[in-house]
BAKOL-797622 format. One record per atom (N, C-alpha, C): residue number from 1; residue in three letters; atom name; y, x, z. Coordinates in steps of 0.1 Angstrom, whole numbers, plus 5000, padded with zeros to 4 digits. Atoms other than C-alpha are relative to their C-alpha. Layout:
<atoms>
+-----+-----+------+------+------+------+
|   n | res | atom |   py |   px |   pz |
+-----+-----+------+------+------+------+
| NUM | ALA |   CA |    Y |    X |    Z |
...
+-----+-----+------+------+------+------+
</atoms>
This chain:
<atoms>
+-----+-----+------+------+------+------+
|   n | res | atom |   py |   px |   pz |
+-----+-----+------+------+------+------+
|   1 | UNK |    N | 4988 | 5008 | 5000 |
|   1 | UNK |   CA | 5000 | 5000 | 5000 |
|   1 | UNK |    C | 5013 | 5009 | 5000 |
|   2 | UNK |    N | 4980 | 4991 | 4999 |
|   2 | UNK |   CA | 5039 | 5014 | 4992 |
|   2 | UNK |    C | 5003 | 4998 | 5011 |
|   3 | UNK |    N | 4990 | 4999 | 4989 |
|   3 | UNK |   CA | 5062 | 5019 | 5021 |
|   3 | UNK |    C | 5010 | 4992 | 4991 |
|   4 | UNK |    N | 4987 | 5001 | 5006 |
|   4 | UNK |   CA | 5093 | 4998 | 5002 |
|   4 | UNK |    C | 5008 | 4994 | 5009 |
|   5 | UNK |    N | 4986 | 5010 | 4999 |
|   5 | UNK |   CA | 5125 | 4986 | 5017 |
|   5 | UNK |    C | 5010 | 4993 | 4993 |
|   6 | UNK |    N | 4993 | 5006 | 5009 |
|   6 | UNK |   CA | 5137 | 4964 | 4999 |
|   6 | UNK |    C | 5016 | 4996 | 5001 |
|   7 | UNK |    N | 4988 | 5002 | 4997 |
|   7 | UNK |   CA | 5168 | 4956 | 5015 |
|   7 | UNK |    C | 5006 | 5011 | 5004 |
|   8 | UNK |    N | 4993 | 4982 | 5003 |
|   8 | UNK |   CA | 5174 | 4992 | 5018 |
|   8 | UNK |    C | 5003 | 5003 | 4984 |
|   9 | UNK |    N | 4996 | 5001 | 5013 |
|   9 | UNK |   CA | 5171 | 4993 | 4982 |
|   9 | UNK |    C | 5016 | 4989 | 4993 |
|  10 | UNK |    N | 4991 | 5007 | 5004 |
|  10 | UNK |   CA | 5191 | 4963 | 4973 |
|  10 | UNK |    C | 5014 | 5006 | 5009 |
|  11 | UNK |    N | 4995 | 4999 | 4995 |
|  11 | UNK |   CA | 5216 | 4978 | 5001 |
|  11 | UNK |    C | 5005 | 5009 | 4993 |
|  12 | UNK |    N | 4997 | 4987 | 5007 |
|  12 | UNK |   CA | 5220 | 5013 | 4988 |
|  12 | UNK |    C | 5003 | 5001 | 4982 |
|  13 | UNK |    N | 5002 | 5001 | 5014 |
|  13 | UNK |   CA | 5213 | 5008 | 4951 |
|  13 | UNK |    C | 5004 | 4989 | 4992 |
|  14 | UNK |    N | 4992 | 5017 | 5006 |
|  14 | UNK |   CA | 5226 | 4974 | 4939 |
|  14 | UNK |    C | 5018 | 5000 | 5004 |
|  15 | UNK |    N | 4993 | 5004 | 4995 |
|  15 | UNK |   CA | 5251 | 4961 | 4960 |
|  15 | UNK |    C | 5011 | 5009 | 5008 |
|  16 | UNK |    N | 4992 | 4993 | 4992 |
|  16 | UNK |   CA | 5267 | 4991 | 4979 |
|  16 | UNK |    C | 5003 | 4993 | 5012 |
|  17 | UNK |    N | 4991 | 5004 | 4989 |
|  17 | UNK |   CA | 5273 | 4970 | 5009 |
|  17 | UNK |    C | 4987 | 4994 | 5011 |
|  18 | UNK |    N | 5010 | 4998 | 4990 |
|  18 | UNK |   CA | 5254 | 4968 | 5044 |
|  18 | UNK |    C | 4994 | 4986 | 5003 |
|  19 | UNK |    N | 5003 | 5014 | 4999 |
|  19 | UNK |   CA | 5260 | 4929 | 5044 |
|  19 | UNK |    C | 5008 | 4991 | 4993 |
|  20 | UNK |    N | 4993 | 5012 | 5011 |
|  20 | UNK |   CA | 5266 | 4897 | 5026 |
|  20 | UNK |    C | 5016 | 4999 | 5001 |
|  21 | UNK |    N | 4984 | 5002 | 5002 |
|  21 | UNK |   CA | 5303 | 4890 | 5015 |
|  21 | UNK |    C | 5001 | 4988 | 5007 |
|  22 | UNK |    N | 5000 | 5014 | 4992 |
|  22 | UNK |   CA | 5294 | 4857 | 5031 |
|  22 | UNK |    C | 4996 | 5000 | 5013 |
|  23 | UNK |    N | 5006 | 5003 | 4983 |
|  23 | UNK |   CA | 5280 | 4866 | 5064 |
|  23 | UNK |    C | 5011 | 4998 | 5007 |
|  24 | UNK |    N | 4993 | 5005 | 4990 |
|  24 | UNK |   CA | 5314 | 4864 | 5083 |
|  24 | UNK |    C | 5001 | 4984 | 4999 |
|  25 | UNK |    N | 4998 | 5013 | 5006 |
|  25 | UNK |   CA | 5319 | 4830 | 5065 |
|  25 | UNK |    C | 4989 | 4990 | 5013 |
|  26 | UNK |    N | 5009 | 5005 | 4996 |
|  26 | UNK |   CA | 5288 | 4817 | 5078 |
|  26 | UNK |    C | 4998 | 5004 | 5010 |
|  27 | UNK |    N | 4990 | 5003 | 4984 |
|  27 | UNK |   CA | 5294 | 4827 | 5111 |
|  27 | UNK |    C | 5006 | 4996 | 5004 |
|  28 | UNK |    N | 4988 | 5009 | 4993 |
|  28 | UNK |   CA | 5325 | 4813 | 5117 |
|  28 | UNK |    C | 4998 | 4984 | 5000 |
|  29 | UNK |    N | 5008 | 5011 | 5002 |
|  29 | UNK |   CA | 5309 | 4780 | 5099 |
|  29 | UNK |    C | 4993 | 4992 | 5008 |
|  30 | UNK |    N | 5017 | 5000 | 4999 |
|  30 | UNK |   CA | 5276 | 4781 | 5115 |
|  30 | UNK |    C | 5001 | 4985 | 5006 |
|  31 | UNK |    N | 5001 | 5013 | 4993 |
|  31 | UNK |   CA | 5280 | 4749 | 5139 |
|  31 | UNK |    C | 5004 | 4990 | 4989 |
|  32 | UNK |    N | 4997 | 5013 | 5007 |
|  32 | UNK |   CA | 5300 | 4729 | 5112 |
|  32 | UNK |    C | 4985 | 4998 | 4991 |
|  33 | UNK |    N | 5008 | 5005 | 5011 |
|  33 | UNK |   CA | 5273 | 4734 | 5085 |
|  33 | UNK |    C | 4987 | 4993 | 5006 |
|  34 | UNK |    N | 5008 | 5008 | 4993 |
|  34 | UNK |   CA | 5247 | 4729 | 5109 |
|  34 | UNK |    C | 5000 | 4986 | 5004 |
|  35 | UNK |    N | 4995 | 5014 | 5001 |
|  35 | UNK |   CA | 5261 | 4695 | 5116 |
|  35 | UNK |    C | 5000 | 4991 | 4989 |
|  36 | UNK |    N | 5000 | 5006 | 5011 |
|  36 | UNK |   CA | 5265 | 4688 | 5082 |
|  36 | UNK |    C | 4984 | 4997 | 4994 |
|  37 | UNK |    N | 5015 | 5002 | 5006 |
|  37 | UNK |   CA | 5227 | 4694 | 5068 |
|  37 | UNK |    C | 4989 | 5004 | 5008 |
|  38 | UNK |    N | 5014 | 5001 | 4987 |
|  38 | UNK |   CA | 5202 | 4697 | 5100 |
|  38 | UNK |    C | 4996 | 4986 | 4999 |
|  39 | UNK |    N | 5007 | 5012 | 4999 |
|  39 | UNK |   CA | 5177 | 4670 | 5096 |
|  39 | UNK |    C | 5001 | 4994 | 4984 |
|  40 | UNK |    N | 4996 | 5004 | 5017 |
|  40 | UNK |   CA | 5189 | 4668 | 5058 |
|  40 | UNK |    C | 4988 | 5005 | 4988 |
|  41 | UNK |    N | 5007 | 4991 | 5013 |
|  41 | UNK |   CA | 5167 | 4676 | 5023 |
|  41 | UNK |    C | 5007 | 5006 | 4993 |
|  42 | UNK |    N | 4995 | 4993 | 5005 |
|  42 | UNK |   CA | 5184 | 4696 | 4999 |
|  42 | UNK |    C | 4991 | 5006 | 4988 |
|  43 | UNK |    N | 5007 | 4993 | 5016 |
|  43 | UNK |   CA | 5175 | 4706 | 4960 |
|  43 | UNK |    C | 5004 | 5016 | 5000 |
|  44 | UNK |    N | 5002 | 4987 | 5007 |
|  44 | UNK |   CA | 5174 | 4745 | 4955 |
|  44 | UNK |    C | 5001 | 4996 | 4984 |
|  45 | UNK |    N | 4999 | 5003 | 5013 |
|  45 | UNK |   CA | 5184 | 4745 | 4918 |
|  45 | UNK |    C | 4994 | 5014 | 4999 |
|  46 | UNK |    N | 5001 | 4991 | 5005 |
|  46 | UNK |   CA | 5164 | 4776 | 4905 |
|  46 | UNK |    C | 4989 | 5007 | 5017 |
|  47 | UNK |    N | 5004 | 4997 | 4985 |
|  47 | UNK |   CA | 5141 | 4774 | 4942 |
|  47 | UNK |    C | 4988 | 5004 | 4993 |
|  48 | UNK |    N | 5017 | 4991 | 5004 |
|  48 | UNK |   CA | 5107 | 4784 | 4919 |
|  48 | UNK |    C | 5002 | 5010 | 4997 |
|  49 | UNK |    N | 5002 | 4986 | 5003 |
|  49 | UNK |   CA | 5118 | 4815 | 4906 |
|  49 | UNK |    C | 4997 | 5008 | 5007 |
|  50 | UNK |    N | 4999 | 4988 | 4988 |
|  50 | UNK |   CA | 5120 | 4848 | 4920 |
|  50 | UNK |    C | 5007 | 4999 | 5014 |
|  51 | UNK |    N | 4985 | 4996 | 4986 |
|  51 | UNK |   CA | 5154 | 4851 | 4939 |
|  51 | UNK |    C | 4999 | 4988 | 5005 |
|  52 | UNK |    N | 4999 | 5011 | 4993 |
|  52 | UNK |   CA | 5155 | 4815 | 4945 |
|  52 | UNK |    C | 4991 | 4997 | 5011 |
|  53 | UNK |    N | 5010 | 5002 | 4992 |
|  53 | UNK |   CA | 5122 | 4811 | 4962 |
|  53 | UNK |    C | 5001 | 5010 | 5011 |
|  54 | UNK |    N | 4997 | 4986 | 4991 |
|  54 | UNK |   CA | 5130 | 4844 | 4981 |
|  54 | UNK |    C | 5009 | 4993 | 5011 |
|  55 | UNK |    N | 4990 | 5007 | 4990 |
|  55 | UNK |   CA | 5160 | 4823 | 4995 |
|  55 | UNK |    C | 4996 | 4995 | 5008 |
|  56 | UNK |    N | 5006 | 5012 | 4993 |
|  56 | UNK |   CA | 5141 | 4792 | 5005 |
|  56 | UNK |    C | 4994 | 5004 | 5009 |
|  57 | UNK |    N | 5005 | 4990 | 4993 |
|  57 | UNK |   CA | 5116 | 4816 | 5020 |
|  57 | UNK |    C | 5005 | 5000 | 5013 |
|  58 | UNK |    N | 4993 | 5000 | 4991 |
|  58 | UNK |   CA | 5140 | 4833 | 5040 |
|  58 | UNK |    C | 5008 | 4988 | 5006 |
|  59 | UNK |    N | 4997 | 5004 | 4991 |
|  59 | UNK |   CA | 5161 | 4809 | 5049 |
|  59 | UNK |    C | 4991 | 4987 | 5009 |
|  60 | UNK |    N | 5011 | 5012 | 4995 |
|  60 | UNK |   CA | 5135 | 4779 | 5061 |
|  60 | UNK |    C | 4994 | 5006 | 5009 |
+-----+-----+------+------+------+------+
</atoms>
């Protein structure tokens, strides 16, 4: 099996940056959005692909 980090990769080699341009966002957010779609369904547009399903993944 590889050793990969993938978010070392994507970190270093993609993106240049340690964390999302949206994480403070979604911190400061977190309770409204929470409020808004806890207990809610939601369509993923693009949730079978790769990256998409990566999302769902993670976030769920």
């Amino acid at each position: 099996m590889i050793d990969f980090d993938i978010e070392k990769f994507v970190r270093e080699y993609m993106t240049g940056r340690a964390e999302s341009l949206l994480k403070a966002d979604f911190e400061k957010f977190a309770d409204e959005m929470h409020a808004q779609i806890d207990g809610k369904r939601m369509l993923v547009v693009g949730g079978a692909g790769t990256i998409g399903s990566n999302y769902v993944k993670a976030d769920g």
